[in-house]
Backbone as CSV, one residue per row, in Angstrom:
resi,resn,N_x,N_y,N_z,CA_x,CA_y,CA_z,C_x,C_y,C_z
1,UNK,-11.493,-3.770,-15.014,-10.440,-3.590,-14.040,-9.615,-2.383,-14.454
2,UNK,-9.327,-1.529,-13.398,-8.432,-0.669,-13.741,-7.278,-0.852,-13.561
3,UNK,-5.949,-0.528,-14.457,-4.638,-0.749,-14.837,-4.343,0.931,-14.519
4,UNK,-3.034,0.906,-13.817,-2.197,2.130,-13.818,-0.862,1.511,-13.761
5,UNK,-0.009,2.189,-14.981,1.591,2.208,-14.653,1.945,3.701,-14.562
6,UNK,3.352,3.446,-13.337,3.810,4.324,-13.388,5.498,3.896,-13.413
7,UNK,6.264,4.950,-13.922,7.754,5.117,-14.116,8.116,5.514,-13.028
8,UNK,9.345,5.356,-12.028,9.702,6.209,-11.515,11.071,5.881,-11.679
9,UNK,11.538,7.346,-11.527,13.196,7.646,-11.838,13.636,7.331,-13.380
10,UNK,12.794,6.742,-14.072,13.090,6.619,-15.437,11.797,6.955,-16.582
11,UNK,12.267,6.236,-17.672,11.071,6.180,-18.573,11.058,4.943,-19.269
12,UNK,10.077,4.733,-19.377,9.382,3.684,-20.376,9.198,3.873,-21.746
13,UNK,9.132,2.539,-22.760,9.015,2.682,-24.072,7.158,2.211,-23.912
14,UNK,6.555,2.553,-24.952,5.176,2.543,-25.231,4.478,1.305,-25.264
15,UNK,5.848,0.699,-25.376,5.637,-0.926,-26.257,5.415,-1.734,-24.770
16,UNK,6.586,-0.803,-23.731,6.434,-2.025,-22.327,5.308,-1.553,-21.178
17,UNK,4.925,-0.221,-21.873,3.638,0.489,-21.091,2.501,-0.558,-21.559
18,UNK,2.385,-0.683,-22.722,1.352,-1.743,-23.461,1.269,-2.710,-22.630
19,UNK,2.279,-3.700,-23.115,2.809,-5.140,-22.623,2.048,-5.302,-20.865
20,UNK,2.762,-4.318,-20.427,2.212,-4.139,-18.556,0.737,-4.072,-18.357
21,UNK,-0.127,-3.307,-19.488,-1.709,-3.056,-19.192,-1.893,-4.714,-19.982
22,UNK,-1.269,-5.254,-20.794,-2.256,-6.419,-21.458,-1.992,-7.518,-20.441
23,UNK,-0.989,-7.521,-19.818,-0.082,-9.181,-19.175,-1.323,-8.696,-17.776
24,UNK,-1.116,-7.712,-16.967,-1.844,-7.173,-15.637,-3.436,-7.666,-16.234
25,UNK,-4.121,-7.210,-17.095,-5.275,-7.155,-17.780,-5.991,-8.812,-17.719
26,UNK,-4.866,-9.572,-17.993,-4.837,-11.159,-18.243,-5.195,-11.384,-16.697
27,UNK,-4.637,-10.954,-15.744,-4.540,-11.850,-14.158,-5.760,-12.250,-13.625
28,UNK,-7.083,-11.461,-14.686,-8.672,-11.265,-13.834,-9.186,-13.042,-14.302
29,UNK,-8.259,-13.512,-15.258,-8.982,-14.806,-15.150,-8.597,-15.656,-14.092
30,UNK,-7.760,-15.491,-13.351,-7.310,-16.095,-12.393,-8.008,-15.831,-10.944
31,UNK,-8.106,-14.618,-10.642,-9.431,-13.841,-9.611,-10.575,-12.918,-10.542
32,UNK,-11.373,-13.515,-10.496,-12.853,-12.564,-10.865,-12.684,-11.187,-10.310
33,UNK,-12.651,-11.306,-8.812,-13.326,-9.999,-8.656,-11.849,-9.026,-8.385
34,UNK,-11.159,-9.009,-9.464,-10.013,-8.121,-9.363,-10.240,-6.702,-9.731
35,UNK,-10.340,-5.660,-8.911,-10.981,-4.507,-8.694,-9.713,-3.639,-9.806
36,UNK,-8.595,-3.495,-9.102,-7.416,-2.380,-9.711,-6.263,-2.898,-9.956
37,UNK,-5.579,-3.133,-10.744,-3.625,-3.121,-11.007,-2.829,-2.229,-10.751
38,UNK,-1.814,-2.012,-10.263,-0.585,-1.080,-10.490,0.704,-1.608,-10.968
39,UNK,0.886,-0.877,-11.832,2.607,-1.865,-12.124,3.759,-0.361,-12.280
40,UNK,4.737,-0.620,-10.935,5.687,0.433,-11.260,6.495,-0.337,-11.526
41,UNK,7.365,0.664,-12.406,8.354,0.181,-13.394,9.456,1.576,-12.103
42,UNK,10.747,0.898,-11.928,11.802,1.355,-10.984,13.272,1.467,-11.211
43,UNK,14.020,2.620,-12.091,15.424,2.073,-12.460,16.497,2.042,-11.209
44,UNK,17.024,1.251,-10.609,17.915,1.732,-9.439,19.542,1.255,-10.002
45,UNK,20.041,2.317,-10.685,21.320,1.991,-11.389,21.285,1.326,-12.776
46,UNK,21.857,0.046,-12.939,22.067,-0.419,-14.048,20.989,-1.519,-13.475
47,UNK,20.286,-2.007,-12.498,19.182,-2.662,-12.533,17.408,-2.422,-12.265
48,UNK,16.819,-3.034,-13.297,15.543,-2.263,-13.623,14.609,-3.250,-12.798
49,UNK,13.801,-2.340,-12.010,12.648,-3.123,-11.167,11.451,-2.886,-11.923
50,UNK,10.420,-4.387,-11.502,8.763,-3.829,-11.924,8.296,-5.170,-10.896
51,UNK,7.223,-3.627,-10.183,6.510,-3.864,-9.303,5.284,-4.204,-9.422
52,UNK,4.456,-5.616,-9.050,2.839,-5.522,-9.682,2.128,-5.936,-8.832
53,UNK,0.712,-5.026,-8.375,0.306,-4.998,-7.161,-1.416,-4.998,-7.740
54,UNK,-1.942,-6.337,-6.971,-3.080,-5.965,-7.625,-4.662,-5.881,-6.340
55,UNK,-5.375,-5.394,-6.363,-5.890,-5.676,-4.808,-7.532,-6.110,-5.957
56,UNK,-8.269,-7.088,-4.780,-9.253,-7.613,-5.044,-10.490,-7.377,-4.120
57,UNK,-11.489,-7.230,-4.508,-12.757,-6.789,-3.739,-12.485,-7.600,-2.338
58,UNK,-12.827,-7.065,-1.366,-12.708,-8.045,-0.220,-11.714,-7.501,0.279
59,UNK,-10.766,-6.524,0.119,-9.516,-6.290,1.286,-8.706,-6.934,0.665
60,UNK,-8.156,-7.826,-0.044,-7.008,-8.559,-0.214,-5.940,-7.925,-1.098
61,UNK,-4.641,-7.758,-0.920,-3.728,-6.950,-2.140,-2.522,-7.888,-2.473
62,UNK,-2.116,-8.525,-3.412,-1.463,-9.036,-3.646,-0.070,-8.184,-4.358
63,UNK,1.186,-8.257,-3.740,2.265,-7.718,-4.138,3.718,-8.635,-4.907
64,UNK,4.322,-8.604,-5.771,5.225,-9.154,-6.519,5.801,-8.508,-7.548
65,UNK,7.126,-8.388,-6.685,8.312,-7.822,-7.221,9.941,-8.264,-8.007
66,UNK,9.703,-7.743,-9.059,11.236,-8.751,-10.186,12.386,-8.032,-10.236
67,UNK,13.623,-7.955,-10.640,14.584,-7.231,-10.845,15.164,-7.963,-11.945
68,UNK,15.888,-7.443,-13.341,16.139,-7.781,-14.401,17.314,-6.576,-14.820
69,UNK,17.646,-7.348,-16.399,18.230,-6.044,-16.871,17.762,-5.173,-17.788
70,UNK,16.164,-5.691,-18.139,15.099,-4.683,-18.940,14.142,-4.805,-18.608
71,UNK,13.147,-4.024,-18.898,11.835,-3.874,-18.318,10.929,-4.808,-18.321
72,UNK,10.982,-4.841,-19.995,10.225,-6.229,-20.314,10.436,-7.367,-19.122
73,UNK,11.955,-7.901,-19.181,12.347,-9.345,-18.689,11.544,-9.066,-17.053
74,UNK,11.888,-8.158,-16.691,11.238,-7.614,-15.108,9.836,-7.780,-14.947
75,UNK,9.175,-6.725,-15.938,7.683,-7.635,-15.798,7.249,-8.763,-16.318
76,UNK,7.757,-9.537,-16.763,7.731,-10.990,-16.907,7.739,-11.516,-16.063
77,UNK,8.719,-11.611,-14.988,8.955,-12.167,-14.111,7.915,-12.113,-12.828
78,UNK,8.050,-10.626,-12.713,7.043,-10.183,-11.358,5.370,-10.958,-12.221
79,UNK,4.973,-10.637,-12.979,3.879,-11.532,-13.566,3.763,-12.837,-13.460
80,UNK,4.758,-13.922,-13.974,4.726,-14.781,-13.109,4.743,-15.028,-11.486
81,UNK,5.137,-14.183,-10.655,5.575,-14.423,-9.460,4.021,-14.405,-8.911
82,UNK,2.979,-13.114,-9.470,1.758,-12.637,-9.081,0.717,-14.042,-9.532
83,UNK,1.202,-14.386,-10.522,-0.040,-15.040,-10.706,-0.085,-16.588,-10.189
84,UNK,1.354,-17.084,-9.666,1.695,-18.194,-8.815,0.849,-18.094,-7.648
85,UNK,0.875,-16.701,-6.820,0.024,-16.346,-5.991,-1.362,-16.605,-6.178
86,UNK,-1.939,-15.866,-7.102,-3.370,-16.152,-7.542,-3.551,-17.433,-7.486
87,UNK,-2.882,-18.089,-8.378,-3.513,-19.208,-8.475,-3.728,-20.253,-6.927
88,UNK,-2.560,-20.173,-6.295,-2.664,-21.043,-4.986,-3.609,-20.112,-4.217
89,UNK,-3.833,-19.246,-4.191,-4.995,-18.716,-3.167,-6.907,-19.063,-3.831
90,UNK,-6.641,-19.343,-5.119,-7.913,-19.884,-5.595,-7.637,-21.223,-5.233
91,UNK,-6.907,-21.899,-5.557,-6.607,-23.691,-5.093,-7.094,-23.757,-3.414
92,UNK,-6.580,-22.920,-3.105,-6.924,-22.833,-1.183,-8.317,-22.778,-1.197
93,UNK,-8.789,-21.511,-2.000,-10.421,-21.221,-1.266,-11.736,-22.268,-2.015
94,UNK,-11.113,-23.067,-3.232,-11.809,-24.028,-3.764,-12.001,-25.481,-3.197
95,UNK,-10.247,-25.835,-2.602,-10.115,-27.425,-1.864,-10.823,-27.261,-0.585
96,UNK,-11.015,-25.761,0.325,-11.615,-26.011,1.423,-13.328,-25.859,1.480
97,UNK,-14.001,-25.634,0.044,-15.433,-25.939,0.069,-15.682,-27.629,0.638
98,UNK,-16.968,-27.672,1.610,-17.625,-29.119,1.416,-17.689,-29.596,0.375
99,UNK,-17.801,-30.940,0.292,-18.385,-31.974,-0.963,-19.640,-31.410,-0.944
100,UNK,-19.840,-31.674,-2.339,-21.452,-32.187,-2.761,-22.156,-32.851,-2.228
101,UNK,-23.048,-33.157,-2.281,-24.004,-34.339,-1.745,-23.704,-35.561,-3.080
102,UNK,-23.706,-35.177,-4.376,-23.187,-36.211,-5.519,-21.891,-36.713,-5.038
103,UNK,-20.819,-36.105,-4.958,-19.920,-36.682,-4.799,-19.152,-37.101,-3.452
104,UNK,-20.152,-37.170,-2.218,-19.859,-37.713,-1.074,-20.168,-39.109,-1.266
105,UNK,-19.336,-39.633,-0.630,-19.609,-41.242,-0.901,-20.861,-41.770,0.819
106,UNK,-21.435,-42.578,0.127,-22.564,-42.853,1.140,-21.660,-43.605,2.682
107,UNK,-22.368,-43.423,3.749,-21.943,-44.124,4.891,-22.684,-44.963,5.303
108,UNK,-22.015,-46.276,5.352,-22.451,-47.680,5.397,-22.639,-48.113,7.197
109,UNK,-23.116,-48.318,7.727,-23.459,-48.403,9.039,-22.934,-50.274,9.518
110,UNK,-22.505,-50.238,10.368,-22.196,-51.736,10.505,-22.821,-51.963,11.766
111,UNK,-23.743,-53.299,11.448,-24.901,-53.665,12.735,-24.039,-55.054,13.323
112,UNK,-24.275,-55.272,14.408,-23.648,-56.289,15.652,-24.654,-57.503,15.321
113,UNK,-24.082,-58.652,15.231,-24.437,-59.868,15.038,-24.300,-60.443,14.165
């Protein structure tokens, strides 16, 4: 999977450039076919945004956005927010498969007389 951060209007320490490619890096166990990441990092005043956007084979892009008072705490947050997502959209596309044939329970027919 490819990871891109970008800064805008500010700068980043090395440590939360890291942190953003390993936490983003983690989300593919949650969707397999997770194609690309982006995580912008956003200062607007004295509050720091991080943005994490990840799109998956198939058209789908998932977006989640934090506001904090450091970078770190920001992508923490938006990371959780993303992967709450993931996960209920795998819960969705797993509960609406058919049963098995094992684990359908047999149908009992009821005869008159």
């Amino acid at each position: 999977m490819n990871v891109t951060v970008t800064a805008r209007h500010c700068r980043i320490h090395d440590s939360d450039r890291e942190r953003a490619l390993s936490r983003v890096g983690r989300l593919s166990r949650y969707e397999p076919r997770m194609a690309e990441g982006d995580v912008i990092f956003e200062e607007e005043g004295a509050v720091r945004c991080a943005e994490v956007r990840v799109r998956v084979d198939g058209g789908s892009i998932r977006v989640a956005r934090a506001e904090s008072d450091t970078f770190r705490a920001a992508l923490d947050l938006a990371v959780q927010k993303i992967t709450r997502q993931l996960k209920r959209k795998r819960e969705r596309r797993v509960d609406h498969q058919a049963p098995t044939e094992k684990s359908a329970e047999p149908v009992r027919r009821m005869t008159a007389g």
